[in-house]
Legacy VTK file of the C-alpha trace (Angstrom):
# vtk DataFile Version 3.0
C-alpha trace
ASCII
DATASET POLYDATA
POINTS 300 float
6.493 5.983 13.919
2.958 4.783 14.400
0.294 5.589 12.360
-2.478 7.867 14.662
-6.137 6.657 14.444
-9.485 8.279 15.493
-9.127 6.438 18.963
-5.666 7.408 20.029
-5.490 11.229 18.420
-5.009 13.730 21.244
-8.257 15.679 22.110
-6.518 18.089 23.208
-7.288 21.365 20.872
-5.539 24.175 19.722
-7.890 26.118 16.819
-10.507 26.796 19.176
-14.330 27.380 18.457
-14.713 30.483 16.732
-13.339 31.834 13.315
-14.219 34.035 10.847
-13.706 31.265 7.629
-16.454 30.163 5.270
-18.644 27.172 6.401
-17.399 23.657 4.638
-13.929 25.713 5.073
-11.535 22.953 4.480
-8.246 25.155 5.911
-9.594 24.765 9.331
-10.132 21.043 9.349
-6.603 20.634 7.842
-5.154 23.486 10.195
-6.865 21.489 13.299
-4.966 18.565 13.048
-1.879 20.215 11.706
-1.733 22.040 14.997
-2.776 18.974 16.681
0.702 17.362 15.269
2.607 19.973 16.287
1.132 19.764 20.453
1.448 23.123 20.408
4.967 23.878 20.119
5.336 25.853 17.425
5.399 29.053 16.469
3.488 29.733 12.878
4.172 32.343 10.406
1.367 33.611 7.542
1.330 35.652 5.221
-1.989 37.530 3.658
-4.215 34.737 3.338
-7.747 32.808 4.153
-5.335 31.894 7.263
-5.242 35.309 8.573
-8.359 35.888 8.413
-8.954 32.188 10.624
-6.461 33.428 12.815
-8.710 36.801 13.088
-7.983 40.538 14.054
-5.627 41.292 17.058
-6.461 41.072 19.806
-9.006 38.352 18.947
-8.114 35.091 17.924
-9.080 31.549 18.330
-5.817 29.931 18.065
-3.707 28.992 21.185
-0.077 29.169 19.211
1.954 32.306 18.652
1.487 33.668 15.034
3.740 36.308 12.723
1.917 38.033 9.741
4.130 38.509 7.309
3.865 40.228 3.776
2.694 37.923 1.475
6.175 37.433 -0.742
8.099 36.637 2.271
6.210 33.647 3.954
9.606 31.172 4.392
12.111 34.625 4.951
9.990 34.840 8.089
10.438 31.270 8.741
13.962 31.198 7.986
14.188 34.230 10.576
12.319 33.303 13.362
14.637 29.498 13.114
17.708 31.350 13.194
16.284 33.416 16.422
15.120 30.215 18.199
18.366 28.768 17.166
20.187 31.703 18.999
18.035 31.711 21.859
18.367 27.432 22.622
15.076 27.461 22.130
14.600 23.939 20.905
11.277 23.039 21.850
9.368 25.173 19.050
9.135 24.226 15.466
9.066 27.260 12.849
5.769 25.953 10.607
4.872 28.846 7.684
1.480 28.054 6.337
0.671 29.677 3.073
-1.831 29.422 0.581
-1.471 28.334 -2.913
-1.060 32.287 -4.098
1.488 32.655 -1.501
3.454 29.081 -2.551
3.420 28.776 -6.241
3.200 32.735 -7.296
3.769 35.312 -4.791
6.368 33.692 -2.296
8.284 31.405 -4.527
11.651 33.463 -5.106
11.913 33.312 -0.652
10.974 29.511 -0.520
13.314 28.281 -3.128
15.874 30.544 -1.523
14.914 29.008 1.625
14.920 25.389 0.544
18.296 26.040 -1.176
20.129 27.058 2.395
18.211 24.059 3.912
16.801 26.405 6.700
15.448 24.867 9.801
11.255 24.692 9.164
8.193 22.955 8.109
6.872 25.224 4.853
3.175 23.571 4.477
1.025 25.247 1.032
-2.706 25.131 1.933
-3.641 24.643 -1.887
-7.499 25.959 -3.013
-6.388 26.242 -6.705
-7.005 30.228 -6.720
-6.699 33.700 -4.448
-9.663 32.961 -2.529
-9.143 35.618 0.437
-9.239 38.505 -2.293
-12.435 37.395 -4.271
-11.349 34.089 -6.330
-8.775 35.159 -8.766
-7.085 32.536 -10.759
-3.471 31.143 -9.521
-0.280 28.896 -10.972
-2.471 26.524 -8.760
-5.816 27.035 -10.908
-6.294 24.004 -13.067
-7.204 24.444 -16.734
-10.497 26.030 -17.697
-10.886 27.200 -14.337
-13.365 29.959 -14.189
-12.363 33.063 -11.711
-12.305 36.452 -11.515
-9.532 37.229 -13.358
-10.616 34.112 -15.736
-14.260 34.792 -15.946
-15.378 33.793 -19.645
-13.161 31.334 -21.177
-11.458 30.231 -17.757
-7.707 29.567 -17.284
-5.914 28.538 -20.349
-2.843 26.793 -18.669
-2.509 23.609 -16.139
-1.572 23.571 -13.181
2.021 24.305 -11.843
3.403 21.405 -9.955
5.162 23.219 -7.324
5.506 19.817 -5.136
8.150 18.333 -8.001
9.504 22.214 -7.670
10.292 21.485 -3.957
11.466 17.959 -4.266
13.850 19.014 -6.883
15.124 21.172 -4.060
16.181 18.030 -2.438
14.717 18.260 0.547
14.783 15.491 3.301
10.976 15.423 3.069
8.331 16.397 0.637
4.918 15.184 0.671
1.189 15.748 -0.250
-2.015 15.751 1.682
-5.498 16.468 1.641
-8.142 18.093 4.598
-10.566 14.893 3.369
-8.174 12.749 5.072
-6.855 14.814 8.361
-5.478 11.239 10.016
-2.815 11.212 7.100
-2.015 14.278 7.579
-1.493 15.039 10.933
1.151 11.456 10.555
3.076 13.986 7.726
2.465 16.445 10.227
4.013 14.704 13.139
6.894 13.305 11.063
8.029 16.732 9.138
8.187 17.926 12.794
11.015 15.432 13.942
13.159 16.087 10.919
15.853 18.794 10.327
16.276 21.529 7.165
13.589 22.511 5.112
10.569 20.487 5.103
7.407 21.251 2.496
4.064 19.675 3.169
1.048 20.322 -0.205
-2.428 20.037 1.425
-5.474 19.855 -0.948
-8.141 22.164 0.717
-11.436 21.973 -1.249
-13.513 25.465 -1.380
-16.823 25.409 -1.011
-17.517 29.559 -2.555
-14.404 29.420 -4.553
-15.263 26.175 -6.195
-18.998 25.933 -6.357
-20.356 23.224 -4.498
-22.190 22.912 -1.502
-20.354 23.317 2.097
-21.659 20.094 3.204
-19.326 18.538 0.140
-16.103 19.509 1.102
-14.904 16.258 2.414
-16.758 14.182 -0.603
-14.820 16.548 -3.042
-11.600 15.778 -1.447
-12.508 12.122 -1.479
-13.124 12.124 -5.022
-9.978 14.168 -5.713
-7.879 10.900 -4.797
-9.846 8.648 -6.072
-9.366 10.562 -9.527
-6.040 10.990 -8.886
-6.178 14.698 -9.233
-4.441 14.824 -6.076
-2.303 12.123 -5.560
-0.769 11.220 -1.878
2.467 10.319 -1.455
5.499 10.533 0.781
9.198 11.272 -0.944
11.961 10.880 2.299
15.773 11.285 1.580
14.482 10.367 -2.117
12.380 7.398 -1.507
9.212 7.811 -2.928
5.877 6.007 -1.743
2.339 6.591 -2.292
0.105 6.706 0.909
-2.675 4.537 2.083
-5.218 5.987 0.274
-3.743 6.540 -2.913
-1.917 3.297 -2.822
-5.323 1.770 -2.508
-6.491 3.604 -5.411
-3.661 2.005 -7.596
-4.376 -1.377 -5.764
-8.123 -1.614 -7.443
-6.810 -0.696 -11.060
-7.985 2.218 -12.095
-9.335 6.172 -11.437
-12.998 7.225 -11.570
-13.209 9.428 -14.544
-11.990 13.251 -13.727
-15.668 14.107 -15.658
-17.366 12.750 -12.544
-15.523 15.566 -10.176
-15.189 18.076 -12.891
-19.087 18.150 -13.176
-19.985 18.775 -9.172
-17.833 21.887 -9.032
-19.574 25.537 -10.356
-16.082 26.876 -11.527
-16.171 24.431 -14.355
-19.183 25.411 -15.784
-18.436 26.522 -19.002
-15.801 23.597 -19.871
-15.716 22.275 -23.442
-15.057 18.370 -24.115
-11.823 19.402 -25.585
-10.693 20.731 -21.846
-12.594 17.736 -20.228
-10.072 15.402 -22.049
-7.087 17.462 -21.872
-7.957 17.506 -18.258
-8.362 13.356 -18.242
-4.485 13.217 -20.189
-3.185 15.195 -17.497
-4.021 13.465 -14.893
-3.488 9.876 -16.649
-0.327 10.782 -17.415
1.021 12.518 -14.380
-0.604 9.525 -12.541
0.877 6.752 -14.615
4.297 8.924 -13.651
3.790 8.119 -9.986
2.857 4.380 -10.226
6.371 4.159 -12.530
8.392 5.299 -9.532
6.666 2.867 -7.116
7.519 0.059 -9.447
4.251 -0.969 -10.640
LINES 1 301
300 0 1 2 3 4 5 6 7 8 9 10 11 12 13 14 15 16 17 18 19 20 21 22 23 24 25 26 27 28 29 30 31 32 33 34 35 36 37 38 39 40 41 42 43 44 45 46 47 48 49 50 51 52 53 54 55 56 57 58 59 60 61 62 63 64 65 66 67 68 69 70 71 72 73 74 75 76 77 78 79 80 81 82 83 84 85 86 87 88 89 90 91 92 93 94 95 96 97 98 99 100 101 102 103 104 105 106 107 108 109 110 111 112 113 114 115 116 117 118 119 120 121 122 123 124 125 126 127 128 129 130 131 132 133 134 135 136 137 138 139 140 141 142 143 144 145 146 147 148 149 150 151 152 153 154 155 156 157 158 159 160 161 162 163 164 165 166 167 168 169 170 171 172 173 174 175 176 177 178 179 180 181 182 183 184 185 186 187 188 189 190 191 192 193 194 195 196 197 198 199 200 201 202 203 204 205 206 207 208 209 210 211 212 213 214 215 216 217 218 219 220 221 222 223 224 225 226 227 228 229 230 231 232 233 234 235 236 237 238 239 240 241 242 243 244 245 246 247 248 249 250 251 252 253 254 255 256 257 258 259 260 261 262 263 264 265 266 267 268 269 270 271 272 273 274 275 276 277 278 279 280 281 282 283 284 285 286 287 288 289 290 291 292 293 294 295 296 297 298 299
């Protein structure tokens, strides 16, 4: 499958002008060319989220693609569902996408996805991950990293790492996992587009920087997300039937040698205002280690 570029990606647009998000909102960007993937045949399923309130109040909306809310623990039993009903009806045209956030993935909804990924159901599951519960006023999530301050964290900030719910799903074994980021929406409309012509269970992690959540300016969400690879605090790759590969832009990371210093993104984002050197590092180990994890399964 060919690789899409900026010349040859369909204009044709299905998240039209018009939302209620945040400005510097990275879910739209990503949810643009995820739709964009998908051509419009798919039928999307959401639970409580910064993606409900994108896809606004009924009757209003801006998006051209049928959607199901859903309560927020039951994202992929919705999924599973609506599969099964296409299923019955021959209705192979549509693919089932849910599209939660990170609450919805790693906290509230994980007990229906792993059920879901266990029976191999028939759908694309993609996490929208902006490291907190961003809808409901910023409280902290599994996907919060350490010393994250939040609402529920608002002093000391979180006290725990992250939770790597993308090794979660791949030890599912699922015929494809992979990670993605809004910063680079080429790369992931190609995950997109591939997840799409596969069967069973398919997860997709997309890094959404936000700009209120976070604290940095809107006009920095793309930088952020830039800087988030080149850190290697989010790390692209690809693992299909068990193969793993690092994508293009990580793999050119690993290519020149070495991460810029997690300090340098760290220090542009308000929520980690009150971090101590102590966290800094233990931040720095975690993602040198997890990253020298990745470059031993590519063989380098």
């Amino acid at each position: 499958m060919s690789r899409v570029n900026a010349v040859n990606l369909t204009d044709k647009e299905y998240l039209l002008p018009g939302n209620r998000l945040c400005p510097g909102c990275a879910v739209s960007l990503a949810y643009r060319h995820i739709l964009k993937a998908l051509e419009g045949q798919a039928v999307v399923t959401v639970p409580a989220s910064c993606l409900t309130v994108l896809h606004g109040m009924y009757p209003v909306t801006s998006v051209t693609v049928p959607c199901v809310n859903t309560p927020f623990a039951s994202t992929a039993a919705s999924a599973a569902g609506l599969s099964a009903g296409l299923k019955a009806l021959g209705r192979t045209d549509l693919t089932v996408v849910a599209i939660a956030g990170d609450g919805g993935t790693h906290d509230i909804g994980i007990q229906a996805l792993s059920g879901a990924a266990e029976r191999q159901d028939d759908f694309v599951y993609i996490c929208y991950d902006n490291e907190g519960y961003m809808n409901t006023g910023n409280q902290r999530s599994g996907s919060s990293p350490l010393g994250t301050i939040s609402g529920t964290t608002p002093v000391l900030g979180k006290q725990q790492h992250q939770k790597d719910v993308v090794a979660i799903m791949e030890a599912h074994r699922l015929p494809y996992v992979a990670t993605a980021s809004a910063s680079y929406p080429l790369d992931l409309y190609d995950k997109v587009r591939k997840a799409r012509s596969m069967k069973g269970l398919r997860f997709i992690h997309v890094y959404t920087p936000c700009p209120p959540g976070w604290g940095f300016p809107f006009m920095d969400t793309i930088g952020i997300g830039e800087m988030a690879v080149q850190t290697g605090w989010n790390v692209l790759y690809e693992v299909e039937e068990g193969a793993f590969r690092l994508s293009p832009a990580s793999q050119s990371v690993a290519e020149k040698g070495g991460l810029r210093p997690v300090r340098e993104l760290v220090a542009l984002q308000g929520r980690f205002a009150n971090l101590t050197e102590d966290k800094i590092q233990a931040l720095q180990d975690w993602v040198t280690g997890r990253w020298q994890r990745y470059l031993a399964r590519t063989g380098s």
